[in-house]
Each structure stands twice: as structure tokens, then as C-alpha cells.
N, C-alpha and C positions, 0 to 999 in steps of 0.2 A: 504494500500500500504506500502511495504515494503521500509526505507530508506535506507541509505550506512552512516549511525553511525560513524564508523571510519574503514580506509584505511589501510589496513596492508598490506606493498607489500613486499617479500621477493624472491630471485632467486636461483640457486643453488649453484652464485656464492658470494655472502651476499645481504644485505639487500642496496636495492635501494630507498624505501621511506617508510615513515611512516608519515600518517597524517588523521585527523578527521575532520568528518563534521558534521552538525547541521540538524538534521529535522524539515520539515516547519510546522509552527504551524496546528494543527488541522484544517480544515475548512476555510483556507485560499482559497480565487480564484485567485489567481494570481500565477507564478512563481517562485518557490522560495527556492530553492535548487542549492546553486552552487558546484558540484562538482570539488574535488583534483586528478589532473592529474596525468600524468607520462609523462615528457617530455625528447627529445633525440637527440639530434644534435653534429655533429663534432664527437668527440673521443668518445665518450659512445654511440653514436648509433652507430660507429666500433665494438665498444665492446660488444653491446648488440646482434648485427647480423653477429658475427664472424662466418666466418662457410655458414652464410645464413640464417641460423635458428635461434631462442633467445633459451637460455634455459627456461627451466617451469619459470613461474612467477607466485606466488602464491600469492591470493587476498582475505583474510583471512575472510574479513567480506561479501567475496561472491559479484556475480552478473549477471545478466541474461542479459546484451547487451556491447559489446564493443564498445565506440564510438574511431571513430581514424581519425586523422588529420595529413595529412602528405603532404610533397612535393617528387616530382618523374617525371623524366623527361620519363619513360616508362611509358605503363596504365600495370595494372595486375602485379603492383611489389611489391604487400604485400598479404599474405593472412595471415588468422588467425585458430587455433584450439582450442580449451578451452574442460575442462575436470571438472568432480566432486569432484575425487579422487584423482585426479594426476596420476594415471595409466590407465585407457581407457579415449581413447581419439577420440573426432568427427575428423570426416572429416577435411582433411583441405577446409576453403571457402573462397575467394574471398568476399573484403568486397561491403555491397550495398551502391551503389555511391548514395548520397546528392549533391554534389556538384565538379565539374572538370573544372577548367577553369587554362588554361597554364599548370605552374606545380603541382599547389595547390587542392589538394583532402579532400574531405571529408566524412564519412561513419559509417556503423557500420556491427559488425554480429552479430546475436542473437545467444544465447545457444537454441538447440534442444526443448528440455524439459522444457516449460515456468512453472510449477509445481517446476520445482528444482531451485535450486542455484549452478551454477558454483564456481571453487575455484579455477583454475586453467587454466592459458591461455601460448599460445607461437605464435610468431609472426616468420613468414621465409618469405625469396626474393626466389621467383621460378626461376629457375634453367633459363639461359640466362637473366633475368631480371637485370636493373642497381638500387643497391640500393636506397633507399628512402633517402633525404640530411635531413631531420627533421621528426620525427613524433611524435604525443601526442596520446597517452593511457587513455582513460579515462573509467574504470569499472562503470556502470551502476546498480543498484541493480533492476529496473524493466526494463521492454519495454514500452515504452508511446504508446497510442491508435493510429492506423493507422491516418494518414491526412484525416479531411473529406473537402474538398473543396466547402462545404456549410459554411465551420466556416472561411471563408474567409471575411474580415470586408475592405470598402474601406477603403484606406489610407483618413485619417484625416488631415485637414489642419495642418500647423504646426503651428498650436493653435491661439489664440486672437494676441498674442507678434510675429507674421512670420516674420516682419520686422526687430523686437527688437532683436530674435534670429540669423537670420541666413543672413539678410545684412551685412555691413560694417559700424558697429556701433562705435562710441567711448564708452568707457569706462573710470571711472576717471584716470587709469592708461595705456590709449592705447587704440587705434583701434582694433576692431576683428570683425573675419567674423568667422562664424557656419556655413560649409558644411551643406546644404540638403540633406534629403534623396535621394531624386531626384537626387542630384548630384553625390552619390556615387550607383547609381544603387538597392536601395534597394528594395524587393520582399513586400507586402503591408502585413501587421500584418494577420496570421493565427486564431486569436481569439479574443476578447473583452478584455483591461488589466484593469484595476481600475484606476483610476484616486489618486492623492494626493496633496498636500501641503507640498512642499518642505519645509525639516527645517533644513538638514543635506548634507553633501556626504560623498563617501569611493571612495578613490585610489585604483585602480586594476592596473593587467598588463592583457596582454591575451597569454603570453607564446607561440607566434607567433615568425619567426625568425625575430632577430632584423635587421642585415644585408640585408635585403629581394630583393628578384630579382622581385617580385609581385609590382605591384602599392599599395595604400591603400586602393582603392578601390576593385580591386581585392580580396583583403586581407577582407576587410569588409562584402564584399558577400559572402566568403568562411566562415567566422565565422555565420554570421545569419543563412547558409542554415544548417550548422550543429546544431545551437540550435533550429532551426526549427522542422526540421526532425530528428536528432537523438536524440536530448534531448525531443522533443515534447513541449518546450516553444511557447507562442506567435509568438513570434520577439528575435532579438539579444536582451542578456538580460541587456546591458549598455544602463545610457540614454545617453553619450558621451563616444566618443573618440579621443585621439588625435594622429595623425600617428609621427613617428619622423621627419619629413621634419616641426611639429607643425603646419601644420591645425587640427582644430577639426571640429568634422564629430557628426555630430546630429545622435544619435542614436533611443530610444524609445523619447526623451524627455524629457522636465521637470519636469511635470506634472503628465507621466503615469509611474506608480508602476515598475520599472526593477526585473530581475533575476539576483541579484549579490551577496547578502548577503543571506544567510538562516536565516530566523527569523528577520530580520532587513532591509527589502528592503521598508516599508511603510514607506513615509515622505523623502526616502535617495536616494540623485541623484548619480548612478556610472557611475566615471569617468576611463574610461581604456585605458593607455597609449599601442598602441600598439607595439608588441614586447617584448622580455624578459629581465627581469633587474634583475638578480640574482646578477652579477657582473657586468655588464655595466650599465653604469649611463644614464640618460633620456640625451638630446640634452640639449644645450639653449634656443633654439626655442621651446621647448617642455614646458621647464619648465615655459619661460615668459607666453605662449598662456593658458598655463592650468593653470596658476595665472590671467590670463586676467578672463579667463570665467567663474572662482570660484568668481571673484570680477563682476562680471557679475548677476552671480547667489544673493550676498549677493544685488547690486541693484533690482533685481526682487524681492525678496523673502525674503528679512531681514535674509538670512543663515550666521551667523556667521562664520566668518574666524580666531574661536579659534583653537587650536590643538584637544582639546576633542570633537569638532564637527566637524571636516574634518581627516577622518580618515584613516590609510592604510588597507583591510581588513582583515589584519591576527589579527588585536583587536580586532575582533571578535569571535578569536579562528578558530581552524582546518585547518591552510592551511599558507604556506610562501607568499601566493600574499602578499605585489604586488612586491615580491623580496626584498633582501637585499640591494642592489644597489638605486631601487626609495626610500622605505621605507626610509633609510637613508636620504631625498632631500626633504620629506613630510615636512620638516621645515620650509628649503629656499624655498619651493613654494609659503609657507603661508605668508612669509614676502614680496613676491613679490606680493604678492596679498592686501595684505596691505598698499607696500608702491613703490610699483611700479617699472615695468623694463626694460628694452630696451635690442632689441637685435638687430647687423647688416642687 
């Protein structure tokens, strides 16, 4: 299987990103490739869909499925085309829905010719349609195997610790409650994940809108059924996340192996703040709660709460998660988590 090495995105109006990613090691079973978006909200998705249509966006290292996440208050107000060349070009198509609930979509389109690699995409708003208020781009280098609904695994207790995790526990530094799955509507794992021993985490974001009209529930379904289905993961590939209002939302767990690092997801629990923090900074609530559960974590698991072990994932190379904005606050989380915090 062919991976996405590094991301070379250029338009014909300059260059919009550049970034790389890591392949998962040989013979790994689990998930383990996160790919580098393209993300678009406010005045660059004006920009990007002036007209209706994007210009060519060229994807240098190639790929054969487009995954896309968008919000849209019409259905049918994006489609996509992709090209080899950059001069013939397919159909335009309407992407296959994963997931619609309010405004929030989810999907992909495949290139024609699963034998080739695409090099070239362009995204338009069909003619009466209201544009898209956010959408993420994400170049694929394969297509994952159709869904077989025999690899459907029940959902699992939420381990030996159900109480410890996801009651209303104290912690040395605070109280904290872990949202269940259960409580955020999640869809029961698609395949068997591996089990670990936590000894690490990494700070994510999820490049969702920060300002969001979505509940975080809503918002949490929308993310699992796209790495579901379009990515062909297990499950959402965090074992946590925390919404900005600072609940955290029990993701895979602590226990089973996530999809968040490429090459480093064995032993490492990801945490993803949801929403984007390029320039906006995480809440207080966010920051105390995700110090709570790190100091949570270090009570289960002996995870140390150094900086060289609780990390943001662009130290793992190929990608700005979890933005410049958290990345920046990965300090003061650690010291909340050390020494404890309150919020109103």
C-alpha cells in the first residue's frame, strides 16, 4: 500500500500548504497514519471558492480519494473533480455522504482509475447552492476496503477503571467526569484495535470550527463516521477529547492503541482539543479539564507529566497540529496538571 510521504499542495494562485507525513511501520495492525489537511473557513474559503469554483489544487505526492468535511446549510453544495494531469479532467461528482446531521457533512470521492494517482483536484458550489461556512480537504493516497459489517466488534465495557474513568471522580487537583461513549452517541468500533500500556500522550486539535453552531456531540459523530468510513480506521482515532465548553469525551480509551501519530501511536494516549487553534487559544475550562485528566492519567498509569512525555504532535514531525495557539499552552497545561487549577 501506497502512503502520502509528504503533502505538497500548490494553486494557481500560490502555495497554500506544505506538509509531510510519516508511514506506519511495516506490519503494524492497528491505525496508524494521520493525515495533513487542508483546512478553510471565513476569508480563505471566500477566497478559495470565489467564482464558485476553486482553482486547480495540485497534490504533488498524488492521491486516489478525497476525504472532505464541511458544514453547509444546503445538501449538494460541494462537489468535486480531480485530474492526472491537470488538463483532462473527470466529471464533476457529488461527494459520498458518511455522515449529515444539521449542518455538519462528511465524505469522500474516489478518482476513477484506482490503478492511477491523481495530482490534481478542484472543489465548486453548484450553481443556486449556499456556500459551504468550513470545509477540510484531506488527499488520500489509497481507498480503504469497503465496510464489511461482519468486522463489526461489540462495544466493550469501558474497561476494568468504568467508574474511575468516566464518573465524577476526584483527582489530587479537582473533580472530573469523562463523557461516555454512550453519552456522546458513538457508533461501536468497526474492527478489533490492540490493546497497550499507556506511558505517554500527544496534544492534537481536530481542525473543526472553533466557534461551532454543532453541539460536541454532534461534532464527535461527525469526526468518527469520517474516520470510519473515509479513512477506513477502526473508530475515531483519539482516545480523548475535550470540547471547548471543557468536558472530555472518552474517545477509543486508554488502553486501546488510537490513530493519531504515524509510527508512535503504541503506549500514547491522544488527546484532541476540539476545534482549531492556529491563532485562538484553548478556553480555561479546557485547559484546567485537560490538566485534570492528564493528572488522571499519571494516577492510572505512572504517565509522567514531563514536557518530553506529553507532547504536541507536530514533535513528531509532518504537520502544525495541534496549532500554534495550543502548542504554545502545552506548558501551562503541564503545570496545571502538576500543580493544580480552578476554574469559575
Amino acid at each position: 500500500m501506497r502512503n502520502l510521504r509528504c503533502l505538497t499542495v500548490s494553486v494557481a494562485f500560490g502555495m497554500l500548504a506544505a506538509a509531510c507525513g510519516n508511514d506506519p511501520s511495516p506490519g503494524e495492525d492497528h491505525d496508524d497514519h494521520a493525515l495533513e489537511s487542508l483546512r478553510f473557513e471565513g476569508e480563505e474559503l471566500s477566497v478559495l471558492l470565489a467564482g464558485g469554483t476553486s482553482q486547480p489544487i495540485e497534490i504533488a505526492s498524488g492521491f486516489r480519494r478525497v476525504g472532505l468535511l464541511w458544514d453547509a446549510a444546503d445538501e449538494g453544495a460541494l462537489e468535486v473533480r480531480t485530474s492526472l494531469d491537470g488538463a483532462a479532467w473527470s466529471d464533476w461528482a457529488a461527494p459520498a455522504i458518511v455522515s449529515q446531521e444539521e449542518v455538519a457533512h462528511a465524505g469522500h470521492v474516489d478518482i476513477s482509475d484506482v490503478d492511477a494517482m491523481a495530482a490534481w483536484l478542484q472543489v465548486r458550489v453548484p450553481a443556486g447552492k449556499a456556500a459551504p461556512t468550513f470545509l477540510v480537504i484531506e488527499p488520500m493516497p489509497d481507498i480503504p476496503a469497503a465496510f464489511d459489517p461482519s468486522d463489526v466488534v461489540p462495544e466493550a465495557e469501558e474497561d476494568t477503571e468504568a467508574a474511575f474513568w468516566w464518573d465524577e471522580q476526584p483527582t489530587p487537583i479537582g473533580t472530573l467526569r469523562v463523557y461516555s461513549r454512550a453519552d456522546w452517541g458513538a457508533r461501536a468500533p468497526r474492527c478489533s484495535s490492540s490493546s497497550m500500556n499507556p506511558v505517554r500522550a500527544t496534544i492534537h486539535h481536530t481542525v473543526t470550527p472553533t466557534s461551532d453552531s454543532m453541539s460536541p456531540q454532534a461534532r464527535l459523530r461527525q469526526i468518527q463516521a469520517f474516520h470510519q468510513n473515509s479513512r477506513g480506521w477502526c473508530d475515531i482515532g483519539y482516545n480523548y477529547l475535550v470540547s471547548r465548553d471543557g468536558r472530555v469525551w472518552r474517545g477509543r480509551g486508554p488502553t486501546t492503541v488510537g490513530a493519531h501519530v504515524a509510527n508512535a501511536n503504541t503506549g500514547n494516549i491522544g488527546i484532541s482539543l476540539i476545534g482549531t487553534y492556529t491563532s485562538t487559544r484553548v478556553t480555561a475550562t479546557q485547559m484546567c479539564n485537560t490538566a485534570k485528566l492528564l493528572r488522571r492519567l499519571k494516577q492510572a498509569y505512572g504517565i509522567s507529566l514531563a514536557r518530553s512525555n506529553v507532547r504536541g504532535h507536530r514533535q513528531y514531525g509532518g504537520t502544525a497540529c495541534p496549532g500554534n495557539a495550543l502548542y504554545g499552552q502545552i506548558d501551562a497545561i503541564l503545570r496545571k496538571a502538576n500543580r493544580g487549577c480552578q476554574v469559575n
